[in-house]
KEKE-3310 file (N, C-alpha, C; in steps of 0.2 Angstrom, whole numbers, plus 5000, padded with zeros to 4 digits):
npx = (4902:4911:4912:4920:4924:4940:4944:4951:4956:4958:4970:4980:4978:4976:4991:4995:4988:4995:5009:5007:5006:5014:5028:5042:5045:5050:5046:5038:5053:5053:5048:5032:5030:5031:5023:5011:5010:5012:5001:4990:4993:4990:4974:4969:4973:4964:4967:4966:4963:4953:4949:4942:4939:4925:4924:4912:4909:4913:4928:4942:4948:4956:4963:4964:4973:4976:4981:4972:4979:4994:5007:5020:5012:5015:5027:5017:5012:5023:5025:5012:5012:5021:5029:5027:5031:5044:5048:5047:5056:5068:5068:5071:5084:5092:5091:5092:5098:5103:5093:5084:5088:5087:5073:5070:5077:5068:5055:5050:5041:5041:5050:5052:5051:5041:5031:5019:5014:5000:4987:4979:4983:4987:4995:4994:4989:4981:4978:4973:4984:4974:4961:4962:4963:4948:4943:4944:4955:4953:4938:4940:4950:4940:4931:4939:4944:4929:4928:4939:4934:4925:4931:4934:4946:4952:4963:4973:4987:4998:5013:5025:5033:5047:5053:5052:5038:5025:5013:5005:5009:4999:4988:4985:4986:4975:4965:4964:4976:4990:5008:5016:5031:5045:5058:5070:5072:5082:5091:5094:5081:5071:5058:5039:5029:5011:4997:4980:4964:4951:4941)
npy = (5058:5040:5025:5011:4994:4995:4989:4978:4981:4996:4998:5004:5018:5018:5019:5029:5038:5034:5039:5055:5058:5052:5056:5057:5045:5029:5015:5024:5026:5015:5016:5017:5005:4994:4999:4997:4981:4978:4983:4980:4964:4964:4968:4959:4947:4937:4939:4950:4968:4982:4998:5012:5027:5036:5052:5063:5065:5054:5050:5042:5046:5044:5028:5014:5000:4984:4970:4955:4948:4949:4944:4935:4939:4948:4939:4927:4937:4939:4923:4921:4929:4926:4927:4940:4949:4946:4948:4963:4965:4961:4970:4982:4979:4980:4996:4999:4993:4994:4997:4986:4978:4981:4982:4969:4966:4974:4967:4958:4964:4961:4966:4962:4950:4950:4951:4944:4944:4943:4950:4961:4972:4989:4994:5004:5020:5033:5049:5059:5073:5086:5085:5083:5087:5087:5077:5064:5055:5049:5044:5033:5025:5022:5013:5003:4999:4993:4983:4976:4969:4964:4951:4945:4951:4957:4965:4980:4983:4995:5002:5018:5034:5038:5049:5067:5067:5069:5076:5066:5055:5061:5061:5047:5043:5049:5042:5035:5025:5019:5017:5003:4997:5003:5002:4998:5001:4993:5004:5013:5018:5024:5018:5019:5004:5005:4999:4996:4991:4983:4977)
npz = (4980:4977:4983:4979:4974:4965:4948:4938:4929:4929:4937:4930:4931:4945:4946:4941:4950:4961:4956:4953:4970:4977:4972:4976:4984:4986:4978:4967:4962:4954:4942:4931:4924:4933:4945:4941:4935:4949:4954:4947:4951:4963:4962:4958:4966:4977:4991:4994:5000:4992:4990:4980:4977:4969:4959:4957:4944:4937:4939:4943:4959:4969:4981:4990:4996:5001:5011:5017:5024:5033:5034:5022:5012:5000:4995:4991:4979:4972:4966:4961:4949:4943:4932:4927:4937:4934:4922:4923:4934:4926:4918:4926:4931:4923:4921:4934:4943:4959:4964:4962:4970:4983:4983:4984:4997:5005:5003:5016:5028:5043:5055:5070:5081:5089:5081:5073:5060:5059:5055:5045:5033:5028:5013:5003:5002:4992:4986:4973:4970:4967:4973:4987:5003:5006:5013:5008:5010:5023:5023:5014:5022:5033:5024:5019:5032:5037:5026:5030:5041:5037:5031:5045:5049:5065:5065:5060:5050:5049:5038:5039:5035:5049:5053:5047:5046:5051:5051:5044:5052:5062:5058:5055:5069:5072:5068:5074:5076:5084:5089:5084:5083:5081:5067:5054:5038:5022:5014:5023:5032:5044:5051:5056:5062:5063:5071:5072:5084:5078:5083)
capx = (4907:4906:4917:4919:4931:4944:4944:4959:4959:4961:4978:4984:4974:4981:4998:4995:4988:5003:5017:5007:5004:5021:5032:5048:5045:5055:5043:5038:5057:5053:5043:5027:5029:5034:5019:5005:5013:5013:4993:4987:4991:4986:4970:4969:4971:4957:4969:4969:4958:4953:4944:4944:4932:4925:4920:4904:4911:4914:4933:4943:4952:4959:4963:4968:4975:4981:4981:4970:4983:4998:5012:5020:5008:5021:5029:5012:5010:5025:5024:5004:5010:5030:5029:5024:5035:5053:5053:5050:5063:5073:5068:5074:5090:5096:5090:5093:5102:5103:5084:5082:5092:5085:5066:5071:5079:5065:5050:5046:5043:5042:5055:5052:5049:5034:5026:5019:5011:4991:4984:4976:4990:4985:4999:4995:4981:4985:4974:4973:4984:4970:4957:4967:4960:4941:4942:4944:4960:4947:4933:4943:4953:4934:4928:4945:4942:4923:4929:4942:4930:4921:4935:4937:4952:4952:4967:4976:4993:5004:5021:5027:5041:5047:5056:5046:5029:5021:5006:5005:5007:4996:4982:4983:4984:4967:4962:4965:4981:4994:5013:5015:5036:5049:5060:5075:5073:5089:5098:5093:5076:5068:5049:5034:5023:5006:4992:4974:4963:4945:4936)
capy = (5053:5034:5022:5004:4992:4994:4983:4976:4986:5002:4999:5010:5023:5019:5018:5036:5044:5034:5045:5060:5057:5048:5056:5056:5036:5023:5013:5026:5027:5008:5018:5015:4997:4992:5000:4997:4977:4978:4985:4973:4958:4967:4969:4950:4941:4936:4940:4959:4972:4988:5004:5018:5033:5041:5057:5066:5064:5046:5051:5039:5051:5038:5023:5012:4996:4981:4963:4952:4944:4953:4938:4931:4943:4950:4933:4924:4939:4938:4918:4920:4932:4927:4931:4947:4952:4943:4953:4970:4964:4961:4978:4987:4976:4985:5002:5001:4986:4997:4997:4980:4976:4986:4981:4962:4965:4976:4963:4957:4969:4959:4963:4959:4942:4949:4952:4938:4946:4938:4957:4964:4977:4995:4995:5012:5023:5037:5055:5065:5079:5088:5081:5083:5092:5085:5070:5057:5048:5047:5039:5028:5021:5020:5008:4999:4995:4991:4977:4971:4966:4957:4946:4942:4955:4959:4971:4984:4987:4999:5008:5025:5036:5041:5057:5073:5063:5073:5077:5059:5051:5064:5059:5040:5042:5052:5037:5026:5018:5019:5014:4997:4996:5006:4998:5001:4998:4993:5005:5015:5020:5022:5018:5015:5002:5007:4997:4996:4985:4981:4975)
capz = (4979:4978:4986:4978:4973:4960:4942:4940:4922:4931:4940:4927:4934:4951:4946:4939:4953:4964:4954:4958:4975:4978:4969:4979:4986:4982:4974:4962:4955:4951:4935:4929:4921:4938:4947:4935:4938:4955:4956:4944:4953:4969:4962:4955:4972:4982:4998:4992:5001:4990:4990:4976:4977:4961:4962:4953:4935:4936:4938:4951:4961:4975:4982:4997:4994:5007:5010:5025:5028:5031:5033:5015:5006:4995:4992:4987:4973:4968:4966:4958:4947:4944:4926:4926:4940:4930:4915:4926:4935:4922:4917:4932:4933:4917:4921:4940:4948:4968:4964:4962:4977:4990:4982:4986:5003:5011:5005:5020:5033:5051:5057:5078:5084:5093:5074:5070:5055:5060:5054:5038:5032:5023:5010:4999:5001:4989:4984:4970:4974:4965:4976:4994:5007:5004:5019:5005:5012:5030:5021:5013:5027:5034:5020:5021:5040:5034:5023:5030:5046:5031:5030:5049:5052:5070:5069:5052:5053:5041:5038:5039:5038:5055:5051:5042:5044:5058:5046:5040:5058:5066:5052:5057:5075:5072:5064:5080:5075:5088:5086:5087:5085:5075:5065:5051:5030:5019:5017:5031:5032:5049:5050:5061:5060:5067:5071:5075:5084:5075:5090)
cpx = (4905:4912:4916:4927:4934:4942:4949:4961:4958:4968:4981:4983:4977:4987:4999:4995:4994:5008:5014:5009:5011:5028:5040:5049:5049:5051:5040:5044:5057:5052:5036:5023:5027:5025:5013:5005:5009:5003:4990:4987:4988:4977:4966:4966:4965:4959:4970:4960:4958:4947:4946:4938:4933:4921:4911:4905:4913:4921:4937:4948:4958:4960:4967:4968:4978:4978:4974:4974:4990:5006:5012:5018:5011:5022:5025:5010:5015:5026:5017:5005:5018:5032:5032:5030:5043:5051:5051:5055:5070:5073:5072:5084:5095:5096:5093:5093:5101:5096:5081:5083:5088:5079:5067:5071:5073:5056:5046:5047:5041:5047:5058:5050:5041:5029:5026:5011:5004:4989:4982:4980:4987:4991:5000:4988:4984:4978:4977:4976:4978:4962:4960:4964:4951:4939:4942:4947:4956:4942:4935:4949:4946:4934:4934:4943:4937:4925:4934:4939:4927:4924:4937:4942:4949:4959:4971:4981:4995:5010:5020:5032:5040:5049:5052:5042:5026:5014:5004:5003:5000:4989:4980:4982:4976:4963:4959:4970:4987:5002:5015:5024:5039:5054:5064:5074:5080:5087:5100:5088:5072:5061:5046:5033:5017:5001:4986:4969:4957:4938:4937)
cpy = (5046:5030:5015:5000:4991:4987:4983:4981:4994:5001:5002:5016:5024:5022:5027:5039:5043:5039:5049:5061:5056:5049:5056:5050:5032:5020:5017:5027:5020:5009:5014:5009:4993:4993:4996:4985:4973:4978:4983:4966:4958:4966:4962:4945:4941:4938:4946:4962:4977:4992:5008:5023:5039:5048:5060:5065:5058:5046:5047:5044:5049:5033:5021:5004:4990:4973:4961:4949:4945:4949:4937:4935:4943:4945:4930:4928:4938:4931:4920:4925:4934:4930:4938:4952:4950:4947:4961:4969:4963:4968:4983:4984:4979:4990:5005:4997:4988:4997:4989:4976:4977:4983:4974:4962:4969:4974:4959:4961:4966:4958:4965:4955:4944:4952:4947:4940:4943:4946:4957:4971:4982:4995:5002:5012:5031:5042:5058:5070:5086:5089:5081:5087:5092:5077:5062:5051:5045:5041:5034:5022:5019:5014:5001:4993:4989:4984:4974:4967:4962:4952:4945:4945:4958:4966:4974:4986:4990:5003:5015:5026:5038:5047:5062:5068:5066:5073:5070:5055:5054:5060:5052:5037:5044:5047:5031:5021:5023:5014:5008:4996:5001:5002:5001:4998:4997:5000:5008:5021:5019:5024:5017:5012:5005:5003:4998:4991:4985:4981:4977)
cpz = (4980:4979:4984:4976:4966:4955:4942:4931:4924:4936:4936:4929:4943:4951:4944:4945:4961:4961:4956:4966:4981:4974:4969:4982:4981:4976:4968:4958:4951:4943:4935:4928:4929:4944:4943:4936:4946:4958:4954:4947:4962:4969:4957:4960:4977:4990:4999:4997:4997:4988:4985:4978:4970:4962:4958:4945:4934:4935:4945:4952:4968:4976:4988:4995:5000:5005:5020:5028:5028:5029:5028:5011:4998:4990:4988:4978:4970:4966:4959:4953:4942:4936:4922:4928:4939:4927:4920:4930:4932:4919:4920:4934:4929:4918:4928:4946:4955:4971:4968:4967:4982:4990:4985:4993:5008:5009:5010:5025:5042:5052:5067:5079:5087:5087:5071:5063:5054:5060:5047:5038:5027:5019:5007:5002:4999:4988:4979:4971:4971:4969:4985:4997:5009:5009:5015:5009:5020:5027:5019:5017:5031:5031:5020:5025:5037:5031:5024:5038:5042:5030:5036:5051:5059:5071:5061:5056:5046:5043:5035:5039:5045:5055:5047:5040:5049:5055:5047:5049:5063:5064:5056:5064:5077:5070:5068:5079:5080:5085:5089:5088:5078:5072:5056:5042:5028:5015:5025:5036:5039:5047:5056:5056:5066:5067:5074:5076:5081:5079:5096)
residu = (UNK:UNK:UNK:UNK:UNK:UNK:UNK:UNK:UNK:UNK:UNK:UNK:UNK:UNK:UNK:UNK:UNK:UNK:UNK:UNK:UNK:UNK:UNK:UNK:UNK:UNK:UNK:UNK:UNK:UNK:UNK:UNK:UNK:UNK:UNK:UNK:UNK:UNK:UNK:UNK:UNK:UNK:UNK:UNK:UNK:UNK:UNK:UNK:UNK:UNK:UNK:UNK:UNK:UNK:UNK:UNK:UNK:UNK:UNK:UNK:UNK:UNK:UNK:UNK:UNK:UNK:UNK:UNK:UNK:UNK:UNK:UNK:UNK:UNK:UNK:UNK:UNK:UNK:UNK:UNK:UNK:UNK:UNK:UNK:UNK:UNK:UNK:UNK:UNK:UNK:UNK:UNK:UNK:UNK:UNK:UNK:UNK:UNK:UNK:UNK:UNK:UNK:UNK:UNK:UNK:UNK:UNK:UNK:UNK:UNK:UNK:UNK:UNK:UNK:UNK:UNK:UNK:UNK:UNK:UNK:UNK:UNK:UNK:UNK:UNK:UNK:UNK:UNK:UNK:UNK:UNK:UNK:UNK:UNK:UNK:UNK:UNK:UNK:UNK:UNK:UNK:UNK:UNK:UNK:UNK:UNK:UNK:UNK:UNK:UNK:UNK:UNK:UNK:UNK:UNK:UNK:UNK:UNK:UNK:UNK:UNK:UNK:UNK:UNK:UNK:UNK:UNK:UNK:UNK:UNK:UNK:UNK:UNK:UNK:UNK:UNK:UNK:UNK:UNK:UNK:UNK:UNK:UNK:UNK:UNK:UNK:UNK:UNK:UNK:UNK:UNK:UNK:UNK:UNK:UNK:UNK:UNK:UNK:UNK)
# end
């Protein structure tokens, strides 16, 4: 397998293996448009970190996706990229106005005073479910790290559910991230955040 970094003309191909992966997640009911959108201008910005892993057939089967700089992130994409993200907006607004709402109100995620969002943030990191079971999502939270040390990050934060995630949390505890604070999404979605330090 071979771990490098996405072209921005495969975000389709992410966005794809997001639905598998992610099929009950909020952001997969956004649809396709919306994804595919979203991981294109991810894979645009120069403040983007990303890993894919291809396997022996030259097939991408993963990826893990985040920012260096976790503060605004969001905002700056959608600013650098406002276009793109209005008319799927406008899309979603027709199809799924409670959508669109919820997606605006839980953009930014500091929400304690003592996060002052100075971290490099894992957003996605998605598998194959075809490919699961083979230590992919390890490697790739590996190379992740790796490069975001490249860029000066001393410390990765990310979100999680906190309710039926035992698997999930257990994984990223194994990983070295510890919970750094819990905290509540619109409508009423409790989360960890979890951090890890670099250095």
């Amino acid at each position: 397998m071979i771990h490098r970094k996405p072209a921005v003309s495969e975000s389709k191909i992410l966005t794809q293996i997001h639905l598998e992966a992610f099929e009950d997640f909020f952001l997969s009911t956004l649809g396709s448009g919306f994804l595919n959108t979203y991981y294109s201008a991810c894979l645009k910005s120069t403040e983007s970190i990303s890993i894919c892993t291809v396997d022996d057939n030259g097939r991408l089967i993963g990826f893990s996706i985040g920012s260096a700089k976790a503060k605004g992130y969001h905002k700056r994409l959608v600013k650098q990229n406002f276009l793109a993200f209005f008319l799927q907006g406008i899309a979603i607004l027709f199809s799924k106005p409670y959508a669109l709402w919820r997606l605006v109100l839980n953009m930014e995620k500091n929400k304690i005073n003592d996060d002052d969002g100075n971290y490099a943030e894992l957003l996605s990191i998605a598998v194959s479910p075809n490919a699961k079971g083979a230590g992919i999502g390890k490697e790739m939270i590996a190379h992740f790290e790796a490069e975001a040390k490249t860029k000066g990050c001393k410390k990765i934060a990310l979100t999680t559910d906190y309710y039926n995630n035992d698997d999930v949390i257990a994984f990223y505890r194994k990983s070295g991230y510890e919970v750094f604070y819990e905290f509540t999404t619109y409508p009423n979605r409790k989360m960890y955040k979890l951090i890890k330090n670099l250095v």
